[in-house]
C-alpha positions as CSV (number, residue, x, y, z in Angstrom):
1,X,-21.7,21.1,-19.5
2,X,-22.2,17.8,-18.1
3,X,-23.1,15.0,-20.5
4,X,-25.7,12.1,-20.3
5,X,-22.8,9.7,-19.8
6,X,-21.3,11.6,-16.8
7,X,-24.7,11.8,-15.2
8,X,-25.6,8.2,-15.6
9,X,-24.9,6.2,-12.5
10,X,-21.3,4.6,-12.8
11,X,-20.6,1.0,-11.8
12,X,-17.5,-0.8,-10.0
13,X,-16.8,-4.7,-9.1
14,X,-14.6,-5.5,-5.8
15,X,-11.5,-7.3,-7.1
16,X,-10.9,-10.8,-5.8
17,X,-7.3,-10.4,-5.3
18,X,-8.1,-11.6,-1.6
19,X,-9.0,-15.6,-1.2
20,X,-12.6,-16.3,0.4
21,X,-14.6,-14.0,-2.1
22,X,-16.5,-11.3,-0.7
23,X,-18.7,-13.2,2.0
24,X,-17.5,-14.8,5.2
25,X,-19.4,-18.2,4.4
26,X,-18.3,-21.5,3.4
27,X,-21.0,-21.6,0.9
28,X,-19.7,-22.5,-2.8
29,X,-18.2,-19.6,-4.5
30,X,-17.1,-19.8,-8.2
31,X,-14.4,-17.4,-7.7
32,X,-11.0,-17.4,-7.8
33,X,-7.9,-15.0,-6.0
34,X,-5.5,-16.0,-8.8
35,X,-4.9,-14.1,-11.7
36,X,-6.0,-15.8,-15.0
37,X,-10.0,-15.5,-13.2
38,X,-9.0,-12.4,-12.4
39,X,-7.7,-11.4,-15.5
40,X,-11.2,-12.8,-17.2
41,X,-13.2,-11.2,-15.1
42,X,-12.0,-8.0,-15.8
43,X,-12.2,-7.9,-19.5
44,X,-16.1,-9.7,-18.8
45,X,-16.7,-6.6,-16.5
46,X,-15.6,-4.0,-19.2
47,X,-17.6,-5.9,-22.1
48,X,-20.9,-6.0,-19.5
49,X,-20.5,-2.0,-18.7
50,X,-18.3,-1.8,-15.6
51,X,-16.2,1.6,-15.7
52,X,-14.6,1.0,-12.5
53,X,-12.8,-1.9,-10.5
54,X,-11.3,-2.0,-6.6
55,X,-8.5,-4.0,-5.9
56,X,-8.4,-4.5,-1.8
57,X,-5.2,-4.4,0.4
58,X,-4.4,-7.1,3.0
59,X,-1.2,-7.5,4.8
60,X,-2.3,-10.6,7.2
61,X,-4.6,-14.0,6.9
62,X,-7.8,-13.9,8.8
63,X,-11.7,-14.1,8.1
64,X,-11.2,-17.0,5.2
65,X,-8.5,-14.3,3.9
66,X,-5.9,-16.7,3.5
67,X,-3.5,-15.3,0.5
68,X,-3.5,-12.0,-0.2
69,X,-2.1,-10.2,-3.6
70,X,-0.8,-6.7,-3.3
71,X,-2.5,-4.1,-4.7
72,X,-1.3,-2.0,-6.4
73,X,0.9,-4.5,-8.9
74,X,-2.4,-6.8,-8.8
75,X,-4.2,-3.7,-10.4
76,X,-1.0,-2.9,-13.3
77,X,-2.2,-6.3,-14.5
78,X,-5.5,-6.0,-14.8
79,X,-4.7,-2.7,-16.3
80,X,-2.5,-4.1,-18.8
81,X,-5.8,-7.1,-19.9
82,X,-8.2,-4.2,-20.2
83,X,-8.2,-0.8,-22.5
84,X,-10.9,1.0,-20.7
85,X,-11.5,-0.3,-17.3
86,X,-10.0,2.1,-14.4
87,X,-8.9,0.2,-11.4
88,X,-8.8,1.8,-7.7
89,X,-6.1,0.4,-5.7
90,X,-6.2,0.4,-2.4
91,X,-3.4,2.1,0.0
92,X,-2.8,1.6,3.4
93,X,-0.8,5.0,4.8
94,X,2.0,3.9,7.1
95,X,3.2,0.9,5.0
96,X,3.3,3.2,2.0
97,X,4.7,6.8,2.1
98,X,3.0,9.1,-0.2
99,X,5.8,10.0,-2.5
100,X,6.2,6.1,-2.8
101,X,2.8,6.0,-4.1
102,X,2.8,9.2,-6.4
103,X,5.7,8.1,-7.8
104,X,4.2,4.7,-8.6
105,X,0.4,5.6,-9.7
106,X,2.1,8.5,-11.6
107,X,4.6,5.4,-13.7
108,X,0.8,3.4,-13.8
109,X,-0.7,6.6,-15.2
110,X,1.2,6.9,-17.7
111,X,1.8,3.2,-18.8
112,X,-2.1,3.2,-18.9
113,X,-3.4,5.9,-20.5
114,X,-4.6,7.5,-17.0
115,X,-7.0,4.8,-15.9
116,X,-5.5,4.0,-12.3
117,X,-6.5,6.0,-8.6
118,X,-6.7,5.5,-5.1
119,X,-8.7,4.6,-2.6
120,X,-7.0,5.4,1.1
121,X,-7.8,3.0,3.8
122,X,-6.7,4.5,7.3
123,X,-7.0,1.0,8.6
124,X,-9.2,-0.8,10.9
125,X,-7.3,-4.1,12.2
126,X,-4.8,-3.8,14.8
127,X,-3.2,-6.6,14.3
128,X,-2.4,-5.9,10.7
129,X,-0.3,-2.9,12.0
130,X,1.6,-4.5,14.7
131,X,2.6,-7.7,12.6
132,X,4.2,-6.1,10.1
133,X,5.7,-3.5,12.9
134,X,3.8,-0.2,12.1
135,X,2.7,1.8,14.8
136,X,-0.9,1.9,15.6
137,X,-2.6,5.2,16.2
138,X,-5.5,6.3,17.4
139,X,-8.5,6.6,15.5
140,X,-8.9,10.0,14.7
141,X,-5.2,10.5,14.1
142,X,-5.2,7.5,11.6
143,X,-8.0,10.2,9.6
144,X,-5.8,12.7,10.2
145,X,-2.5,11.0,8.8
146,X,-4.8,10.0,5.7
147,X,-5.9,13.7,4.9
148,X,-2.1,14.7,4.7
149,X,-1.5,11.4,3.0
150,X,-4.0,13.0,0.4
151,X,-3.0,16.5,0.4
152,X,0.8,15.4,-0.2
153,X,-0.1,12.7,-2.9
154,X,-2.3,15.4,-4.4
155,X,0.2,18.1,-4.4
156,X,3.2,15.7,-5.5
157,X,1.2,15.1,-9.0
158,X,0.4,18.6,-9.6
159,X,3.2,21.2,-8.1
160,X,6.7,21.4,-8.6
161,X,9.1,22.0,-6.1
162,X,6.2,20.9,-3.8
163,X,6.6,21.8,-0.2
164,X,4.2,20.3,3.2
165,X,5.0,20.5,6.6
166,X,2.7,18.1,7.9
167,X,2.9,16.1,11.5
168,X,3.1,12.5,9.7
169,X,4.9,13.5,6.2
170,X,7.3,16.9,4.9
171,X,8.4,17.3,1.8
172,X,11.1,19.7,0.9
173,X,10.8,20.9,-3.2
174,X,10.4,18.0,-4.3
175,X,9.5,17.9,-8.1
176,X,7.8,14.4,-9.5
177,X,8.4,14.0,-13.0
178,X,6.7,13.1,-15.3
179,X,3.0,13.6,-14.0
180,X,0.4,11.5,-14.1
181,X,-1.7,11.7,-17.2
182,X,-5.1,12.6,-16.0
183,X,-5.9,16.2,-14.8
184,X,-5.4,17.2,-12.7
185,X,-4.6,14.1,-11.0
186,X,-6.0,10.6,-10.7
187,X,-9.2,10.0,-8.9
188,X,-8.8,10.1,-4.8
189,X,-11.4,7.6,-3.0
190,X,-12.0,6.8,0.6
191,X,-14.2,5.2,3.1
192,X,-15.1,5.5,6.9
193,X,-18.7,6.2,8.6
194,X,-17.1,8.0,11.3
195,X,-16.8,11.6,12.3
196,X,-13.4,11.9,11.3
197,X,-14.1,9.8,7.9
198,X,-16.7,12.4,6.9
199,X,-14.6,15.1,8.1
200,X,-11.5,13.9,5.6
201,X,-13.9,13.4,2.8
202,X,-15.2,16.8,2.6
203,X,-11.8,18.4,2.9
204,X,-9.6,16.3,0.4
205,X,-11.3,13.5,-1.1
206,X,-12.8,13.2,-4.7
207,X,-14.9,10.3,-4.1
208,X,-16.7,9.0,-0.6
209,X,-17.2,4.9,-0.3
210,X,-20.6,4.2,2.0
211,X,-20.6,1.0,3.2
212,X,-24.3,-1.2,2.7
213,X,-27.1,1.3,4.7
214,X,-30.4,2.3,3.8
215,X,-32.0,4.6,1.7
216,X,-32.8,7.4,4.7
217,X,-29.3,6.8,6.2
218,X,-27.3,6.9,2.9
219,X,-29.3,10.4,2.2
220,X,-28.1,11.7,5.7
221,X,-24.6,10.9,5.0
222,X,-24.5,12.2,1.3
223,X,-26.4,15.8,2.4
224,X,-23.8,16.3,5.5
225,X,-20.9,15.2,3.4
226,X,-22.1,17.5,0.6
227,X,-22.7,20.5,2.6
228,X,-19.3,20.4,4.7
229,X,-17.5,19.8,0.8
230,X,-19.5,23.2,-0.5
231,X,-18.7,25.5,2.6
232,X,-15.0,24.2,1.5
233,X,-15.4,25.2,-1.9
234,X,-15.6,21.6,-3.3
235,X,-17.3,19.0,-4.4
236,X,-17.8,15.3,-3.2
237,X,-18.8,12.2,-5.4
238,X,-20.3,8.9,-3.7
239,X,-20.6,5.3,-4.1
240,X,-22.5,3.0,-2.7
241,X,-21.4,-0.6,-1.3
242,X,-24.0,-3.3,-2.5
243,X,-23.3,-7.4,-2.6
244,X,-25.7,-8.0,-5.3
245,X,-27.8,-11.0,-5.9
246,X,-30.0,-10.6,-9.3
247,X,-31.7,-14.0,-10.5
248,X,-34.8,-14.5,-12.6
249,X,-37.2,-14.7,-9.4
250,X,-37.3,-12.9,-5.9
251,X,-37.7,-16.4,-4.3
252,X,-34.4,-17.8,-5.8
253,X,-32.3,-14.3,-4.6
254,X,-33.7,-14.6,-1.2
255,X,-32.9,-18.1,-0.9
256,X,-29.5,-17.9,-2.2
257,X,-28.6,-14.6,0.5
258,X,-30.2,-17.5,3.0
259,X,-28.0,-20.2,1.9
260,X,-24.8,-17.8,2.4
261,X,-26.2,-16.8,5.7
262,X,-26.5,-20.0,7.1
263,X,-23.3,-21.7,5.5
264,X,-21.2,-18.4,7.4
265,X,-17.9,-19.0,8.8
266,X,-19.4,-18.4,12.5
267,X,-16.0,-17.9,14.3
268,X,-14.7,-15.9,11.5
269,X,-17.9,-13.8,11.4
270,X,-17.1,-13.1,15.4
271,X,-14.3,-12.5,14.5
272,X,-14.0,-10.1,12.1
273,X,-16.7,-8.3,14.1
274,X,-14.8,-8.0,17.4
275,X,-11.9,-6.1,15.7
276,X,-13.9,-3.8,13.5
277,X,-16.3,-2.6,15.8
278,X,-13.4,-2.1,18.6
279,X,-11.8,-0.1,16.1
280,X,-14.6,1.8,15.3
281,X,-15.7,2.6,19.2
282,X,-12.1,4.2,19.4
283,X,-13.8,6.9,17.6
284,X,-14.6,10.0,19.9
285,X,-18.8,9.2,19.2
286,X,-18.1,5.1,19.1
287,X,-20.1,5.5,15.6
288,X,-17.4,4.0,12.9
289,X,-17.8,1.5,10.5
290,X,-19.8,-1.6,11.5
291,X,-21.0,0.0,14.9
292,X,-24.5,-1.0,13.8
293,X,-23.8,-4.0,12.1
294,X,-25.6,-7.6,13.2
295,X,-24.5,-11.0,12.7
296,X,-25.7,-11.3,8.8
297,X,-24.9,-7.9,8.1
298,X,-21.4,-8.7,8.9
299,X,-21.2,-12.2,6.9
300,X,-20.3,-9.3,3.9
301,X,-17.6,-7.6,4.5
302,X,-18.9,-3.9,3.9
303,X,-22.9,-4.6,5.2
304,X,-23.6,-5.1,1.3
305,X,-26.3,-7.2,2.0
306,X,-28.0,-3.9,3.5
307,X,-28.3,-2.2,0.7
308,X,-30.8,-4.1,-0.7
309,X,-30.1,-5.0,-4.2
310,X,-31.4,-8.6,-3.8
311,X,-33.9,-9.9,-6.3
312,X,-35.1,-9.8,-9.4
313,X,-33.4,-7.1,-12.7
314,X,-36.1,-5.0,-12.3
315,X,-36.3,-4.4,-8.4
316,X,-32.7,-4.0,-8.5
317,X,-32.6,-1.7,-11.7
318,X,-35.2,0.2,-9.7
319,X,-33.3,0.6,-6.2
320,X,-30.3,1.8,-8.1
321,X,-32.0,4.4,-9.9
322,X,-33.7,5.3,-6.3
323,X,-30.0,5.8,-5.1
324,X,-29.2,8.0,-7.7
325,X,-32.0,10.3,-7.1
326,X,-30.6,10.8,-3.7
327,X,-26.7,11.7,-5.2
328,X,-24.8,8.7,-5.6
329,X,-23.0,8.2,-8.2
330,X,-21.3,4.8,-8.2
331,X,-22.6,1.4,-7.0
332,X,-19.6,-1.1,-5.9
333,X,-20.9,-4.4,-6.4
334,X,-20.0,-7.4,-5.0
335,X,-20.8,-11.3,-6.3
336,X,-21.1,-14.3,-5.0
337,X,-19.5,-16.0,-8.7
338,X,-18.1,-12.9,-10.3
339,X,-17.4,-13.8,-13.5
340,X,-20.9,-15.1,-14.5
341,X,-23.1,-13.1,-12.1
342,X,-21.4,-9.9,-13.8
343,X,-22.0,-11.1,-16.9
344,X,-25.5,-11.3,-15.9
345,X,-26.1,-8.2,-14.1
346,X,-24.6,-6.6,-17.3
347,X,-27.1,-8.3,-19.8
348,X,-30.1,-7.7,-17.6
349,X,-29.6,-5.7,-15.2
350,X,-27.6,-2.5,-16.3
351,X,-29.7,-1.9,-19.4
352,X,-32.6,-1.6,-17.0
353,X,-30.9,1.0,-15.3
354,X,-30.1,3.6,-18.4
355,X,-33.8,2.7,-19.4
356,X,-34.9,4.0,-16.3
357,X,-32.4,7.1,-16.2
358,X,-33.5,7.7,-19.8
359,X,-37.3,8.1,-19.1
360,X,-35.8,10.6,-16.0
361,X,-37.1,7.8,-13.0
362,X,-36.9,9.5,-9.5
363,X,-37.3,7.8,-5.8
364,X,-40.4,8.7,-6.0
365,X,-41.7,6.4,-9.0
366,X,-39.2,3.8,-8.3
């Protein structure tokens, strides 16, 4: 039987483990890459009702990205400051073999009382690959290497004598011991608005990331992803990519998403636009992530200013429970200053949101 709690929309914070914050802008940010801030702001998201957090996975500078903390050690120590928070790390296949990674979230699993997962980034920037020497594939074989990446990950943490014979990775009865913790294995996340993203998600992934869209486009993706997962005999969860901006007026949310706007890093913006969306017309349908993505939309990394949750608690309490009436389940929200803004979306905003989900709001009222 499911229970109120695991029907109540869930909420996750991007990890600043990555200098420059979460907007391509020279604006003021009160937010910090280094681990004491990092550190605090975990322990202020799990007091303020965060479940979930995402640490992010750089190998290069670029885009105001200037330092870089690993991953999946940057998420151990947030685990380690926390006792309920679960934090996603994000893995990069080709850097990181799979039984590399089983082996490690497996030791994380354990050391945690299961609150670590995945989220698998096939990659998007080129030049990421070939400065650190890793081949560069083609789009819909980077998909493809991910979905074995998954299904040997998967089958590391839960068979022994586990055998694949994949084209990217073979294992030969090969037993991991001991398992992780959670059952049957940590949580597997992913991202991608591409054919072959959707495609991967439906066949091995626990959890689908949407970047920033709107209401009518998120529904479209959660119903095709949904219906290719059930003819599979599964089932798909999905979050939601927001940058959120709550304050006490409307005025004073709009003016701040202007002042971010106009203070963007303008070569980094074109930037960071050029590579994404030539990575994402390698797709066979030139439709992957960012392919409709303008100027502003891209001054946030994942078009979380699309989304819409800009304003005041109410409108934003309101547009979450409106995306949960169309099936998702998580909203990933990203700050301008983290540790007090999440504070403050925890005191006003998130107790709007069970109000609303107690007194059974749909879209339609909200």
């Amino acid at each position: 039987m499911t229970t109120d709690h695991e029907r109540a929309v869930k909420f996750a914070y991007w990890v600043p483990n990555v200098s420059g914050g979460l907007v391509v802008s020279k604006i003021e940010q009160r937010t910090s890459w280094d681990i004491d801030y990092n550190r605090r702001l975990a322990q202020t998201a799990e007091r303020s009702g965060f479940e979930y957090a995402l640490s992010q996975i750089r190998f290069t500078a670029g885009y105001g990205a200037e330092y870089q903390h690993e991953s999946v050690a940057f998420s151990h120590a947030l685990l380690a400051a926390t006792e309920k928070l679960k934090v996603i790390a994000a893995i990069l296949p080709g850097p990181w073999h799979p039984a590399v990674v089983a082996k490690q979230l497996a030791t994380i699993d354990q050391l945690t009382g299961g609150r670590v997962a995945i989220n698998v980034v096939s990659g998007w920037f080129k030049g990421e690959f070939t400065a650190i020497g890793e081949p560069w594939l083609e789009h819909d074989e980077r998909y493809r290497r991910s979905e074995e990446f998954i299904r040997a990950v998967k089958g590391v943490w839960t068979e022994d004598d586990f055998t694949f014979k994949g084209d990217f990775y073979r294992f030969n009865n090969y037993t991991l011991k001991p398992k992780p913790l959670q059952q049957p294995h940590p949580e597997v996340f992913q991202g991608g608005n591409s054919a072959a993203a959707r495609r991967m998600a439906a066949a091995v992934s626990d959890w689908y990331f949407m970047n920033g869209n709107s209401l009518e486009n998120h529904r479209a993706q959660i119903d095709e992803i949904r219906t290719a997962a059930a003819a599979q005999g599964r089932t798909v969860r999905f979050g939601v990519n927001a940058f959120i901006i709550a304050r006490d007026s409307e005025d004073e949310a709009q003016q701040v998403l202007h002042d971010i706007v106009r203070h963007a890093d303008t070569e980094a913006v074109h930037a960071f636009g050029h590579a994404v969306k030539q990575a994402g017309s390698a797709s066979p349908e030139a439709q992957g992530m960012w392919s409709n993505s303008k100027f502003e939309d891209l001054v946030q990394y994942n078009d979380g200013f699309k989304t819409g949750l800009i304003g005041t608690p109410e409108q934003i309490a309101r547009k979450i429970v409106a995306l949960k009436a169309i099936g998702v389940d998580l909203v990933l929200g990203g700050f301008l200053h983290f540790i007090e803004e999440v504070e403050y979306f925890g005191k006003r905003v998130l107790p709007l949101v069970r109000e609303l989900e107690e007194a059974g709001a749909t879209a339609e009222t909200a």
